[in-house]
C-alpha positions as CSV (number, residue, x, y, z in Angstrom):
1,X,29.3,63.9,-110.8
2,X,28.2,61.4,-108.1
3,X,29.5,61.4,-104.6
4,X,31.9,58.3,-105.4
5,X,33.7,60.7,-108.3
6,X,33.8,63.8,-106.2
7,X,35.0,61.9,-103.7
8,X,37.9,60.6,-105.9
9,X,38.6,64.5,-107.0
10,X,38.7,64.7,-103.1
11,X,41.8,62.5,-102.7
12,X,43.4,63.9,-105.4
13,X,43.7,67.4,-104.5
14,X,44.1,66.0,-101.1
15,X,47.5,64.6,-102.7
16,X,48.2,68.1,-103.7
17,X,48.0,69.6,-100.5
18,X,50.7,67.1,-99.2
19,X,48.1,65.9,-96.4
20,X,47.3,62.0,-97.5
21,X,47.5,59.7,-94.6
22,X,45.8,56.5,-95.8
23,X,42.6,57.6,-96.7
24,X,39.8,56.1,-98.9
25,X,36.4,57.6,-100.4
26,X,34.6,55.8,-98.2
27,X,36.3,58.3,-95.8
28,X,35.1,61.4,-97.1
29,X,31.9,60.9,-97.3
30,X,30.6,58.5,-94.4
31,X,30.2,58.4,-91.1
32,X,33.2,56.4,-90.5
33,X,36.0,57.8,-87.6
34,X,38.8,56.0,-88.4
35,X,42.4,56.6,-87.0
36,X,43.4,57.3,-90.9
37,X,40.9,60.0,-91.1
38,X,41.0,61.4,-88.1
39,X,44.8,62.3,-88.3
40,X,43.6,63.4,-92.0
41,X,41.2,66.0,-90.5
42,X,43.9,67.3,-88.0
43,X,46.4,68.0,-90.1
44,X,44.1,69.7,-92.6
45,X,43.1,72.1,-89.3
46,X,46.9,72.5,-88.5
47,X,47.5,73.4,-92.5
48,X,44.5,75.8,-92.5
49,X,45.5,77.7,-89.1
50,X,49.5,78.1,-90.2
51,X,48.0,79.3,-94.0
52,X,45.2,81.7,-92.9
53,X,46.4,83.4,-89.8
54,X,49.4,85.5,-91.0
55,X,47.0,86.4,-93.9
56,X,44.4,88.3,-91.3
57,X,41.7,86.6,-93.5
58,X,39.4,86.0,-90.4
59,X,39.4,86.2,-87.1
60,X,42.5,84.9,-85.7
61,X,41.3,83.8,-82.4
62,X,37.8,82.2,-83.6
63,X,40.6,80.4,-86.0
64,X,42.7,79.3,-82.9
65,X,39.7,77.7,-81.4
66,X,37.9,76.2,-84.3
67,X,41.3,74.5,-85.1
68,X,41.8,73.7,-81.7
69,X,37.7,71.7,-81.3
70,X,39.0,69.9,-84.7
71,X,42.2,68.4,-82.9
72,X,40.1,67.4,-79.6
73,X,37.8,65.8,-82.0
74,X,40.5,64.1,-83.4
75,X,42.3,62.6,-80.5
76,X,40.5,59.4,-80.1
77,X,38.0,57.5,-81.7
78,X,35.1,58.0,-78.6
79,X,35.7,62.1,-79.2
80,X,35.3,62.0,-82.3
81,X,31.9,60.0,-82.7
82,X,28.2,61.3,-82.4
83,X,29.0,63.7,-85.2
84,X,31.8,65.9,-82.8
85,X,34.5,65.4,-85.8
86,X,32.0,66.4,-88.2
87,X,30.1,69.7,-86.3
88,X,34.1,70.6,-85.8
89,X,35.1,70.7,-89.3
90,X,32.2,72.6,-90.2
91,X,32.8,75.1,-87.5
92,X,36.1,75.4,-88.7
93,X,34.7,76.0,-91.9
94,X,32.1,78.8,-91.1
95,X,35.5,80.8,-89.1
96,X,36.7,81.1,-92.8
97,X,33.2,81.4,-94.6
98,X,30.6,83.1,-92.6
99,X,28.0,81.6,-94.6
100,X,29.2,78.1,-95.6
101,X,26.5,76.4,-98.2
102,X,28.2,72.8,-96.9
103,X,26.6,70.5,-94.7
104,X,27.3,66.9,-95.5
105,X,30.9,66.0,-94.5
106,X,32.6,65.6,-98.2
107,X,30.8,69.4,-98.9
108,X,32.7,70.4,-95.9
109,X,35.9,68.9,-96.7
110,X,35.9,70.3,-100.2
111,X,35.1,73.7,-99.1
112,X,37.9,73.3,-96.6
113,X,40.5,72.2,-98.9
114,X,39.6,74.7,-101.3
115,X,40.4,77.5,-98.8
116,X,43.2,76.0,-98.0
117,X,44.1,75.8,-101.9
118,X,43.7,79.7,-102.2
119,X,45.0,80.7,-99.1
120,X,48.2,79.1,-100.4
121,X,48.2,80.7,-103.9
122,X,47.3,84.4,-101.6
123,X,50.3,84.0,-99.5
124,X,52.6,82.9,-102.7
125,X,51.8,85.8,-104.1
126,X,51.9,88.4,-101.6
127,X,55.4,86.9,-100.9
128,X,56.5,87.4,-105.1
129,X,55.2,91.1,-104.4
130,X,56.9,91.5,-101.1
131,X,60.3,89.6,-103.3
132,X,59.8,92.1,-106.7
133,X,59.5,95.4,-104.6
134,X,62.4,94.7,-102.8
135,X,64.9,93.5,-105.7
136,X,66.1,95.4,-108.2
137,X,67.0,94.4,-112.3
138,X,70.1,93.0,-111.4
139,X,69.4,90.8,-108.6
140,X,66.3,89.5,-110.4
141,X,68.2,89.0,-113.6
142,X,70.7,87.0,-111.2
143,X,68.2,84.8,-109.4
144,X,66.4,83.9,-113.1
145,X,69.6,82.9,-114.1
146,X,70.6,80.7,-111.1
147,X,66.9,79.3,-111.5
148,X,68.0,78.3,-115.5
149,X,71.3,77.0,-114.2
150,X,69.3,74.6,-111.5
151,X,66.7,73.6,-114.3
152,X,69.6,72.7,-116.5
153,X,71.1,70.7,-113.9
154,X,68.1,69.1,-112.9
155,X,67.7,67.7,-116.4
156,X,71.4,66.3,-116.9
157,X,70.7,64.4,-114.3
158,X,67.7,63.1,-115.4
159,X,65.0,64.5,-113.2
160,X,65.8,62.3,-110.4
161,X,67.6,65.4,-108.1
162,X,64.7,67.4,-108.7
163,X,61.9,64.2,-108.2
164,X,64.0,63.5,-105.2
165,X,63.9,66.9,-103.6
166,X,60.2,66.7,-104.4
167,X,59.3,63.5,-102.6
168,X,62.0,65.1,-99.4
169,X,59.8,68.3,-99.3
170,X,56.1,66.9,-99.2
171,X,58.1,63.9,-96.7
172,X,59.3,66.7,-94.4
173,X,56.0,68.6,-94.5
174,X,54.0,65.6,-93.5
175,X,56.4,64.8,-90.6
176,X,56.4,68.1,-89.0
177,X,52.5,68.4,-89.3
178,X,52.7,64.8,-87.1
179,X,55.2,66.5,-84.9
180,X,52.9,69.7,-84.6
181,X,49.4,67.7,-83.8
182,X,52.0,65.7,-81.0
183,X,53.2,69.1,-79.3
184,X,49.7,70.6,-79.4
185,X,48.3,67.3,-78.0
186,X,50.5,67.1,-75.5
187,X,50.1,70.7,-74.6
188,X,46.5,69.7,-74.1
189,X,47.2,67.1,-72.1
190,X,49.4,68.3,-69.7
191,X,47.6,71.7,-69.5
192,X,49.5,74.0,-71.2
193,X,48.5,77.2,-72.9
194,X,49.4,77.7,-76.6
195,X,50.6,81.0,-76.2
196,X,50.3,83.0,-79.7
197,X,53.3,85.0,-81.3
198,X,53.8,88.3,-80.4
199,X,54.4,89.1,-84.4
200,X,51.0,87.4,-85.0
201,X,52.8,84.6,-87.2
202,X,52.4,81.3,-85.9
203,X,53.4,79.6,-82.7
204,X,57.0,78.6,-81.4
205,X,57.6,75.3,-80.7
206,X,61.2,76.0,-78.6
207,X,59.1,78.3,-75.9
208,X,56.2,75.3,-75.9
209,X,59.1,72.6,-75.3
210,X,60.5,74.8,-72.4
211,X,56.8,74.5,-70.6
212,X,56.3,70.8,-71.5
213,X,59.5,70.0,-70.0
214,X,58.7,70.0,-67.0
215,X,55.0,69.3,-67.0
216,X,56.3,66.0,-68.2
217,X,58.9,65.2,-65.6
218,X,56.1,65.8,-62.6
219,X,53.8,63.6,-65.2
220,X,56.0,60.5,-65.1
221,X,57.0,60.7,-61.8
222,X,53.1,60.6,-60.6
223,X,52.3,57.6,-63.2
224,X,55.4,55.8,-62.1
225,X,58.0,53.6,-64.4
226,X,56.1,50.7,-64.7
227,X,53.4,52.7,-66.9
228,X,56.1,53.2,-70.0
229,X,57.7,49.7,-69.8
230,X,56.4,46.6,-71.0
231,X,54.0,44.3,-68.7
232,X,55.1,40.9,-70.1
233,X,58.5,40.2,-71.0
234,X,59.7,37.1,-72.7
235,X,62.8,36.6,-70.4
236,X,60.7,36.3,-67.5
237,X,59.0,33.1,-69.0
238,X,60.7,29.6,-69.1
239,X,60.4,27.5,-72.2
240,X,57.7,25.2,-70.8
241,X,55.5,28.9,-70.3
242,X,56.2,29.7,-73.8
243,X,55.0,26.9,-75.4
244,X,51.8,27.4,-73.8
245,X,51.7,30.9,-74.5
246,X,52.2,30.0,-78.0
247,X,49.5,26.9,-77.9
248,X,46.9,29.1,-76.3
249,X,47.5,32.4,-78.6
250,X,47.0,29.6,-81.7
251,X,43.9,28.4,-80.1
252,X,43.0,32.4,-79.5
253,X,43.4,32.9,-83.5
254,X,41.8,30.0,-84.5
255,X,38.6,30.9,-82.8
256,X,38.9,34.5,-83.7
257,X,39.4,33.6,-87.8
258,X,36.3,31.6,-87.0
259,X,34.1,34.1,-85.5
260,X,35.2,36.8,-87.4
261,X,34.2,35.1,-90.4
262,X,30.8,34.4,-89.0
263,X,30.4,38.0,-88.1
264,X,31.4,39.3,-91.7
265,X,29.1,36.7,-93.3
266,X,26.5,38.3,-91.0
267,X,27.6,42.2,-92.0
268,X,27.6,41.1,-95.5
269,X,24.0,39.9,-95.4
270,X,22.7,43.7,-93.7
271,X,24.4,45.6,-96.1
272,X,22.4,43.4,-98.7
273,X,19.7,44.1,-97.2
274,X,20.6,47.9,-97.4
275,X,20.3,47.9,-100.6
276,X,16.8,46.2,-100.7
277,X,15.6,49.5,-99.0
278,X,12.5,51.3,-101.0
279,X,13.7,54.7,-100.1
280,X,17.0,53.9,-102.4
281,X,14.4,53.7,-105.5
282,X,12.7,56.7,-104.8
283,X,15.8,58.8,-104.1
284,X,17.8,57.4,-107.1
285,X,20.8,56.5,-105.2
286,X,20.9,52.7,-105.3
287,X,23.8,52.4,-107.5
288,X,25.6,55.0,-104.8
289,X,24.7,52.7,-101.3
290,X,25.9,49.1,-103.7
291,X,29.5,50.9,-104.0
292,X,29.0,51.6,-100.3
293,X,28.2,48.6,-99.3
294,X,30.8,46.9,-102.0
295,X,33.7,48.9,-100.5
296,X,32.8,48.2,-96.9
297,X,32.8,44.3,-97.7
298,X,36.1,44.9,-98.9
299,X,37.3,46.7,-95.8
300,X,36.6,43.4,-93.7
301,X,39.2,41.0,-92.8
302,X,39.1,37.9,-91.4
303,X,43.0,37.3,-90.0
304,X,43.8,39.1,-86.7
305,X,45.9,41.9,-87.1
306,X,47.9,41.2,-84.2
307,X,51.0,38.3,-83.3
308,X,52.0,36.9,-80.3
309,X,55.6,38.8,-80.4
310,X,53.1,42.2,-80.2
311,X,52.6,40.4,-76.6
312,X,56.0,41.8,-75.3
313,X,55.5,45.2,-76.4
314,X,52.5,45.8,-75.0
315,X,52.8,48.7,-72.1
316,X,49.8,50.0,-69.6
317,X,50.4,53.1,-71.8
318,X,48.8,51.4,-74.4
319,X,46.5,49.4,-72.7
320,X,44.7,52.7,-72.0
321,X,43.9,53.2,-75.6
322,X,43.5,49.7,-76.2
323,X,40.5,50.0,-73.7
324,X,38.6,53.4,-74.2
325,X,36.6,52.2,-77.1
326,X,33.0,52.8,-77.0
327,X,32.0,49.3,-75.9
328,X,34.2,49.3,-73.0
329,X,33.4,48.7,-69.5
330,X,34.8,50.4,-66.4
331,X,38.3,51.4,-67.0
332,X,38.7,53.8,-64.4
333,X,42.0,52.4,-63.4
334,X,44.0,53.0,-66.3
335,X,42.2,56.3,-67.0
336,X,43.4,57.5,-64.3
337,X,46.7,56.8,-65.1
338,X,46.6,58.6,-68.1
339,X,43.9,61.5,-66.9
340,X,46.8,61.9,-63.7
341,X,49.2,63.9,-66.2
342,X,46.9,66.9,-66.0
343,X,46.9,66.7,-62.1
344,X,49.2,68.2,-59.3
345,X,51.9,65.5,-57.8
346,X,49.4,65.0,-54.4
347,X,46.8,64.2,-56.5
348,X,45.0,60.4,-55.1
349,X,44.4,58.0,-58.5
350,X,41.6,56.9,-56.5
351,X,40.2,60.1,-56.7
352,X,41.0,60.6,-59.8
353,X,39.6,57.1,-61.2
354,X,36.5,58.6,-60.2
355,X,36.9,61.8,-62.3
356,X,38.2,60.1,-65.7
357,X,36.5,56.4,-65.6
358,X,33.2,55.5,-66.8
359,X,30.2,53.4,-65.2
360,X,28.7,52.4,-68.3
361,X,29.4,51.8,-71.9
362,X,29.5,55.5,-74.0
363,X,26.7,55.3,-76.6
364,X,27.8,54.8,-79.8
365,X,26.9,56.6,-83.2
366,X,24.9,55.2,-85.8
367,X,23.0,56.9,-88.0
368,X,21.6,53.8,-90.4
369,X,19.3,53.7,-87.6
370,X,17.3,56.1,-89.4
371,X,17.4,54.1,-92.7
372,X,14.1,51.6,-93.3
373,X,16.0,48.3,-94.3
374,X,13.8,45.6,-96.6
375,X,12.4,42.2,-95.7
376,X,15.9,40.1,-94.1
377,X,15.9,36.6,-94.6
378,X,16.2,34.5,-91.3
379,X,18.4,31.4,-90.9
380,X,15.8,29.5,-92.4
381,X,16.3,31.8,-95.5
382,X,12.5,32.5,-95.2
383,X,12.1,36.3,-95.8
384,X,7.7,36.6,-95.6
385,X,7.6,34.4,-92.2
386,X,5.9,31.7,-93.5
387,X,6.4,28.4,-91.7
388,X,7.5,25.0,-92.7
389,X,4.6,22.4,-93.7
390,X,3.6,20.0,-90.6
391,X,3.7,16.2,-91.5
């Protein structure tokens, strides 16, 4: 099977595991960090740590941090670039596996997902054994009969009580993953220790709420109202003010279609020339890098995926985010604001801009630097340099 088909087994048993969050093949096996898959990847870590540690599979505490390096890889796109995500997963994979065979990324992520698979179908049926030994005939005679009365139900009405409990279960499971990933970030912000149970069973979330309580109080206070509410509101503008806001954000999406399109004529015509690349011939994967390249021309768009009515929602909150992409200049302003949740109330933001901002643009990851591309056309459409004739 190629690595388009395995990755389509992938997302299926992905869908299985009740972890699907948006993402494509293209996912699984590039070196793409998207939001989509990076929530992906944590929720896989917090599925695999909550499966494997009552078990005593492993080593609990190599778990703890393995799963732990996953979710800091996870929790923005600039951490989890350079490969970080990807040297994560695979460490979280080698806590399970001493010694794992995987090394690309979808290798890893089938390995993981099949450990996650039979660390399921272990604990199911440790819990039937724990279930049989303690119930005698009768009771088990009893529950088989109130399981027959259920299934009977379930079919007079059609399937759609059972469907519906279905779809409410995998519904619930995702949410409380998201809420999970939100308490153990914020724990990590704000500097609090995940404290492990005292049964060895996985952690409380009523004793983590206590700490974060406070932690978050001293937190807002330091950053101040104004960093939660919204910097432009359209009740402070007049009529004349919106009109303009309205002509220039038309102006702002006509010239954004425009280069946009440019630039995704221009990423169409690299990929091409991708594909023109010898070692493709010699390694037999041409067909593999054209669905590549097909699916990432797919992935462009060319209309912004913003409105002006996002305008009046926007807080410094997410400003922050908005500006810590890899490209970025200086930001050590609003870094500050958000690095100043792990600091004591005294703490300066001046001094703390210099901890958390940056002097230069972070490098950014690309490994199709390695890759030998063919001969590329220039504007004149002349790909072996020749020059025009002279009259």
């Amino acid at each position: 099977m190629d690595r388009e088909g395995r990755a389509a087994d992938l997302l299926t048993r992905i869908e299985l595991c009740g972890l699907q969050t948006g993402v494509n093949s293209f996912d699984l096996y590039s070196k793409d960090v998207r939001e989509v898959f990076r929530k992906l990847c944590a929720a896989l870590a917090d599925a695999v740590q909550l499966t494997v540690t009552p078990l005593a599979l492993c080593d609990s505490s190599q778990l703890n941090a393995a799963a732990q390096g996953v979710r800091a890889a996870t929790a923005s796109q600039r951490d989890a670039q350079m490969n970080r995500l990807d040297i994560a997963l695979l460490g979280l994979l080698k806590t399970i596996d001493a010694t794992p065979q995987a090394k690309e990324r979808l290798e890893v992520l089938e390995q993981l997902i099949s450990c996650l698979q039979a660390a399921r179908l272990v604990a199911l049926s440790r819990d039937k054994e724990k279930s049989e030994s303690g119930t005698d005939r009768h009771e088990q005679l009893q529950q088989h009969q109130e399981k027959v009365t259920q299934t009977d139900a379930t079919k007079i009405d059609g399937n759609s009580g059972g469907t519906a409990a279905v779809a409410a279960g995998k519904e619930l499971q995702a949410r409380a993953v998201d809420v999970s990933r939100a308490l153990r970030l914020a724990a990590g912000a704000l500097q609090v220790p995940l404290a492990a149970d005292p049964g060895g069973g996985s952690r409380r979330s009523l004793p983590l709420l206590q700490q974060l309580g406070p932690r978050l109080e001293t937190a807002l206070d330091q950053l101040g109202p104004s960093f939660l509410a919204p910097i432009c509101q359209r009740k402070d503008l007049t009529t004349e003010q919106l009109a303009v806001l309205a002509d220039i954000n038309t102006a702002f999406q006509e010239e954004y279609e425009l280069r946009r399109a440019v630039l995704v004529e221009r990423a169409k015509v690299t990929l091409q020339a991708f594909e023109w690349s010898g070692q493709l011939a010699e390694r037999g994967t041409a067909e593999e890098a054209a669905g590549v390249a097909a699916a990432a021309k797919r992935a462009m768009a060319v209309q912004p995926q913003v409105c002006l009515d996002d305008v009046w929602s926007l807080r410094p909150a997410d400003a922050v985010a908005l500006t810590s992409v890899p490209t970025s200049t200086p930001i050590a302003t609003l870094d500050a604001a958000a690095a100043v949740a792990g600091y004591g109330p005294g703490t300066d933001l001046g001094a703390a801009a210099g901890l958390s901002g940056r002097k230069r643009a972070a490098p950014m990851a690309a490994s199709i630097k390695s890759v030998i591309i063919g001969k590329v056309p220039d504007r004149g459409g002349r790909p072996e340099g020749r020059s025009r004739e002279a009259y």
